[in-house]
C-alpha positions in Angstrom: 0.0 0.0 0.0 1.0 3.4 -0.9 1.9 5.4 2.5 2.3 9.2 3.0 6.1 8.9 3.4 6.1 7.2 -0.3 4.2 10.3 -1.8 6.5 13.2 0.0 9.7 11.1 -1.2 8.3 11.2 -4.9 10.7 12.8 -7.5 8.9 16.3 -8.5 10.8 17.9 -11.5 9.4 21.9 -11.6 9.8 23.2 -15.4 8.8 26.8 -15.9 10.9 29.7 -17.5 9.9 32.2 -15.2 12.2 32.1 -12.6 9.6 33.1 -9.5 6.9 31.1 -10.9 9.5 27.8 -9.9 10.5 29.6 -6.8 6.9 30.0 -5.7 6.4 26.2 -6.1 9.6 25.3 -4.7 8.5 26.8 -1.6 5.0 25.1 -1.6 6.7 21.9 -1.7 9.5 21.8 0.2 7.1 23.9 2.9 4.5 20.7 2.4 7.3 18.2 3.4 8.1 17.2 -0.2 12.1 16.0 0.1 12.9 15.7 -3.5 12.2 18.8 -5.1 14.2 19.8 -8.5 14.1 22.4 -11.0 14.7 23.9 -14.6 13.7 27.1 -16.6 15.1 25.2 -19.8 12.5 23.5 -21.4 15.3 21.9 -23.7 16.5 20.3 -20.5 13.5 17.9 -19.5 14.2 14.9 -21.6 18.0 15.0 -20.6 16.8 15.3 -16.4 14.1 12.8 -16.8 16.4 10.7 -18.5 19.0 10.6 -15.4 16.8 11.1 -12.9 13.7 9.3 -13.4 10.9 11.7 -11.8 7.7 10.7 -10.7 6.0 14.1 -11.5 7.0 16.6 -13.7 5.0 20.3 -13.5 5.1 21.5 -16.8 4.5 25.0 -17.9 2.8 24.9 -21.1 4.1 28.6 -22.2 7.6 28.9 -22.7 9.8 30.6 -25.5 11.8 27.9 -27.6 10.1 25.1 -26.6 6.7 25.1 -25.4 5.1 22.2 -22.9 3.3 20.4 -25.9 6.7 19.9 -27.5 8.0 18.6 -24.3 5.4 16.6 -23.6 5.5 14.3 -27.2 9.7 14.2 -26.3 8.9 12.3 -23.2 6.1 10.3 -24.5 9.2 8.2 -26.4 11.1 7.6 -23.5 7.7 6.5 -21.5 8.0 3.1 -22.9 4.3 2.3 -21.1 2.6 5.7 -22.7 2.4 7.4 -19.5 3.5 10.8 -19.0 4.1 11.8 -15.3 3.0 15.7 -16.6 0.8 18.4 -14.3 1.1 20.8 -16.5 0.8 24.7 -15.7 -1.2 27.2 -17.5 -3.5 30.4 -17.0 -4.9 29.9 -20.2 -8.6 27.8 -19.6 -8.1 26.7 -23.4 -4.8 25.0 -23.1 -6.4 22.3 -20.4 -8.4 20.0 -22.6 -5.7 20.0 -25.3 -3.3 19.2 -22.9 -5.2 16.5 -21.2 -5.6 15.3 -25.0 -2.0 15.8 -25.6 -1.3 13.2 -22.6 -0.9 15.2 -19.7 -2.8 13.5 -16.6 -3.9 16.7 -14.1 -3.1 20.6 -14.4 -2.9 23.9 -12.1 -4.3 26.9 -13.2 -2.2 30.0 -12.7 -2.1 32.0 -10.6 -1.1 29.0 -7.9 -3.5 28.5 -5.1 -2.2 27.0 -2.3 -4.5 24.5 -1.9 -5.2 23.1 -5.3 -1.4 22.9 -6.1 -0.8 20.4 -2.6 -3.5 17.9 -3.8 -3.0 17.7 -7.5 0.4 16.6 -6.9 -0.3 14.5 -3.9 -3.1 12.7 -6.3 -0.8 12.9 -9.3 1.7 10.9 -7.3 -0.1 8.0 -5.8 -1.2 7.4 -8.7 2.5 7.1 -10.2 3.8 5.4 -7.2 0.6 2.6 -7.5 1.4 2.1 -11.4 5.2 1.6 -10.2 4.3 -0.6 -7.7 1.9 -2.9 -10.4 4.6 -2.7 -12.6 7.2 -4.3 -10.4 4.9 -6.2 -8.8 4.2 -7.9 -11.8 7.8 -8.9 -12.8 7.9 -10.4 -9.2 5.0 -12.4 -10.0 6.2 -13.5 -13.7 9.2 -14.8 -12.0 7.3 -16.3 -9.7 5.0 -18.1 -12.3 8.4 -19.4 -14.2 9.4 -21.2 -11.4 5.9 -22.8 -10.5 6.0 -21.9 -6.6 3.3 -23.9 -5.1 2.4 -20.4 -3.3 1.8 -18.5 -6.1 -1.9 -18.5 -6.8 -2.7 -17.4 -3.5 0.0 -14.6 -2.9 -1.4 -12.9 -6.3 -4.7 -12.8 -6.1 -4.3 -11.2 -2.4 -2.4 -8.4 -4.5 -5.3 -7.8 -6.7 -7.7 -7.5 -4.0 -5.4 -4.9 -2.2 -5.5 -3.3 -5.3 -9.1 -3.1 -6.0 -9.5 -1.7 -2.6 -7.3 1.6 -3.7 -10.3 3.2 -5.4 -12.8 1.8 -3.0 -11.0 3.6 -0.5 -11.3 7.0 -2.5 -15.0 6.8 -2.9 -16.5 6.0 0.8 -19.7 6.2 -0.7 -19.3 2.6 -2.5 -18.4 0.6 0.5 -18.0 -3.2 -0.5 -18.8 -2.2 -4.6 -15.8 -3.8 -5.6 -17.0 -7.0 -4.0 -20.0 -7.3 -4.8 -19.0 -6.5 -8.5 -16.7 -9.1 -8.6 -19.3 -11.7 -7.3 -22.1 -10.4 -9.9 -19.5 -11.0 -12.9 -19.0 -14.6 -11.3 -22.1 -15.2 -11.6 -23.6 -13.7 -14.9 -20.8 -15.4 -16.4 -21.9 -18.7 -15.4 -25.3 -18.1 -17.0 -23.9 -16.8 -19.9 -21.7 -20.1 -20.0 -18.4 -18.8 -19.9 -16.0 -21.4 -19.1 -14.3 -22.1 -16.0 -10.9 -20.1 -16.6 -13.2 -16.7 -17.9 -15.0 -17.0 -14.8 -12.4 -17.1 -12.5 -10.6 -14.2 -14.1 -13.2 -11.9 -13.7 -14.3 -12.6 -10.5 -10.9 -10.8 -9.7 -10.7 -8.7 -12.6 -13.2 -6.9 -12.2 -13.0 -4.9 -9.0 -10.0 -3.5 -10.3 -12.4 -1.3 -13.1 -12.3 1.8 -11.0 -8.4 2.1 -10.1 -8.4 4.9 -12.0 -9.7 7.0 -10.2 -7.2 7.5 -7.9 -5.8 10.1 -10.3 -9.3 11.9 -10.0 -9.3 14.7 -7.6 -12.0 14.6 -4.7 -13.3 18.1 -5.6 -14.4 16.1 -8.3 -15.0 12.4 -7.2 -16.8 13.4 -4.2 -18.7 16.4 -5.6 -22.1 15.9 -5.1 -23.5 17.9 -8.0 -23.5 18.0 -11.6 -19.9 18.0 -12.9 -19.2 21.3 -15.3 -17.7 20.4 -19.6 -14.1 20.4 -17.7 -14.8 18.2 -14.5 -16.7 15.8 -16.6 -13.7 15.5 -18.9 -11.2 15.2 -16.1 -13.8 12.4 -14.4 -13.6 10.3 -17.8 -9.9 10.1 -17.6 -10.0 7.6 -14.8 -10.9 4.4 -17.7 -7.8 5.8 -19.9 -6.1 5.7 -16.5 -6.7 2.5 -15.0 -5.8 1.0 -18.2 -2.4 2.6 -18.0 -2.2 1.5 -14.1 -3.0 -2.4 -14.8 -1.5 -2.8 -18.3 2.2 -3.1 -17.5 2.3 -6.9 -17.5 1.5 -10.0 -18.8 -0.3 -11.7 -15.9 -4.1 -13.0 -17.1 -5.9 -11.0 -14.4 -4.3 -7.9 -15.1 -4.7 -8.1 -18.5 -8.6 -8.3 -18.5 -8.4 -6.0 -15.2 -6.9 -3.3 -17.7 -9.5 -4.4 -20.4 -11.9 -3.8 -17.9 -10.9 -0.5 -17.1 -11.1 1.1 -20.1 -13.8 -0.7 -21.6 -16.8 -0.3 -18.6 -18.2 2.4 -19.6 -19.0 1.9 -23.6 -22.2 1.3 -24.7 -23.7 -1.3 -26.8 -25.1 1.5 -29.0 -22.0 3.4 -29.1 -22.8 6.5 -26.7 -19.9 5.5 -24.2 -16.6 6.6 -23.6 -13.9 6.5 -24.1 -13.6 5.4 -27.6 -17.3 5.2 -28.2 -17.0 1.6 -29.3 -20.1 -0.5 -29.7 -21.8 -3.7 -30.2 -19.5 -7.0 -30.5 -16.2 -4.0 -30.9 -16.7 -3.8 -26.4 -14.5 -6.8 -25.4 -17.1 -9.7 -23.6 -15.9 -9.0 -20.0 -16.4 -5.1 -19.7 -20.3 -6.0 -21.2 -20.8 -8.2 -18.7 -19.3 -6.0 -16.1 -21.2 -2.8 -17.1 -24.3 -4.1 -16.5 -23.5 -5.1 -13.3 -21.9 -2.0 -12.2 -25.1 0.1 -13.3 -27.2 -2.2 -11.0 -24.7 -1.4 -7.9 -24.9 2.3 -9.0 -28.5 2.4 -8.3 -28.5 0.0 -5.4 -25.6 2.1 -3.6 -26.4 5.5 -2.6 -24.3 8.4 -3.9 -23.4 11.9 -3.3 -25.8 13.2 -6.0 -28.3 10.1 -5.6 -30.1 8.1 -2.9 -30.6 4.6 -3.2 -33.5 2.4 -4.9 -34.5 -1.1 -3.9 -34.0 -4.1 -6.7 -37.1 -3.5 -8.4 -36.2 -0.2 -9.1 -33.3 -1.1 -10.0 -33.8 -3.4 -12.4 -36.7 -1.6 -14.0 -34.5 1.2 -14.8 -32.0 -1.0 -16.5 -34.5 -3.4 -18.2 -36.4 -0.4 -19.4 -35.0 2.7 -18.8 -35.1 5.9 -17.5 -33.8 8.6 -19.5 -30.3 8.0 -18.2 -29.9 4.3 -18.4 -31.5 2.9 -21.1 -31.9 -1.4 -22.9 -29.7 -0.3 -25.7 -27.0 0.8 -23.4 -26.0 -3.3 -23.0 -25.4 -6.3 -24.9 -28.8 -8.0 -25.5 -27.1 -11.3 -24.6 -26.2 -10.1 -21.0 -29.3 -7.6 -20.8 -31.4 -11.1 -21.3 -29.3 -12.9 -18.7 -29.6 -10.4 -16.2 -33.4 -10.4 -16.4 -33.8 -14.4 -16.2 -31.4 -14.2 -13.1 -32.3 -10.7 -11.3 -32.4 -13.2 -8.1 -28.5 -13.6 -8.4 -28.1 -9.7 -8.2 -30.5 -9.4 -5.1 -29.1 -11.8 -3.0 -25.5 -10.9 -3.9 -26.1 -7.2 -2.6 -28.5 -8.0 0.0 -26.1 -10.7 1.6 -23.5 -7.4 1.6 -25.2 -5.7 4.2 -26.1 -8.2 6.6 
């Protein structure tokens, strides 16, 4: 598990050619507790740092003469050799954020700095850097592991992905035991469907891990309990993009449809999803099937903009809509499945709060 002391002994790299502007954050650092705090007003100089040092976040200011952040940022995206660019970029200009989020950046801070906003962007930025590492070494221990056929193996990982699934849980309170119960709905739809033994065990693990991603989102925005504005919305969607990332590292079966999972769950059958507005048969089989069953905790679980209804209301909603959530949205195949088997769903989430 990620700890406190991990985050504040992250590698921050502050790039910004104005030489008070990396002062200013130098000082909100450092005066956070931050331990390894560098610093460059050459943008030319990025590549060459990262390269030696190997940061963990790099605050990028998008405006700079001779080399803006946009350049820097597809220089670095060649030396990422897992796509992921460590970047908070800096900018006053409200036009610049969706291009840069679009350009591969993962967060930004609006200038001028407030005090506040800068300490949890990078604290967020961060864990979510230091988790990815952690999956990614983690799963070269494990490959090893699965090479030499230790009779302990099986067990050892599959404790790792629960730990796992439980870092987004633990960002979102409101979803106590979602991750679960998800995992024991996709069991068992599976098993109606009559998926065979091997699909069924991997996404019974699998798919709690759909909402890692989110640790990247900040709680201004996970938690907020109104409707999110054109830029939090787009920020919120990152977290399917991002779990992806998070879980796609390695090789290992569970991961593998874990990452699927993540940045598959919420497309559409019709093609209104995101993030790549796939549809129909083009939705890999196990982020269907886990949709469906993540829509039917939604309504069962309250959240902060919703309260909760009782399985009837549930599964009317998804069986025939309600504005929101509507048949189309899912795979006939599982949409049929789930209303022969509605019992399975019940049970499974009232047994969760006895």
């Amino acid at each position: 598990m990620i700890t406190s002391s991990d985050v504040l002994h992250g590698k921050i790299l502050i790039v910004d050619d104005q030489a008070v502007n990396v002062l200013l954050l130098e000082r909100i650092l450092c005066g956070a507790g931050y331990l390894s705090v560098a610093s460059t007003t050459d943008p030319r100089e990025v590549c060459r740092l990262h390269r030696e040092q190997g940061f963990d976040l790099i605050l990028l200011d998008l405006l700079m003469p001779g080399m803006d952040g946009f350049q820097v940022m597809e220089e670095l995206k060649g030396m990422e050799p897992e796509g992921y660019l460590p970047v908070l970029v800096i900018t006053a200009q409200p036009g610049h954020k969706l291009r840069a989020l679009e350009a591969g950046a993962k967060d930004f801070v609006s200038k001028p700095f407030e005090l506040a906003e800068v300490l949890a962007r990078v604290h967020n930025m961060l864990e979510v850097r230091l988790v990815q590492r952690a999956v990614r070494d983690l799963n070269s221990v494990l490959e090893l592991r699965v090479r030499e056929r230790t009779a302990d193996l099986q067990e050892s990982y599959l404790e790792t992905i629960v730990t796992l699934s439980r870092v987004a849980e633990h960002r979102d309170d409101d979803t106590g035991g979602h991750n679960r119960r998800i995992g024991n709905y996709s069991r068992e739809l599976s098993r109606v469907l009559g998926m065979d033994d091997v699909f069924v065990d991997r996404i019974s693990f699998a798919s709690p891990m759909h909402d890692i991603g989110k640790v990247g989102v900040p709680d201004r925005i996970l938690r907020k309990p109104g409707v999110f504005t054109p830029e939090e919305w787009e920020v919120m969607k990152t977290h399917a993009a991002s779990g992806a990332e998070i879980l796609g590292s390695g090789k290992s079966p569970y991961l593998s449809m874990g990452s699927e999972i993540a940045l598959n769950h919420h497309e559409r059958w019709d093609g209104g999803g995101y993030p790549g507005a796939k549809r129909g048969e083009a939705i890999p089989l196990a982020a269907r099937i886990m949709n469906i069953c993540d829509i039917y905790d939604a309504l069962r679980s309250r959240r902060p903009y919703k309260d909760a209804f009782d399985h009837s209301r549930a599964a009317e909603i998804i069986l025939h809509g309600d504005c929101r959530t509507e048949p189309q949205h899912f795979d006939p195949a599982v949409l049929e499945a789930f209303s022969r088997n509605q019992g399975l769903f019940r049970d499974i989430f009232e047994a969760s709060r006895a």
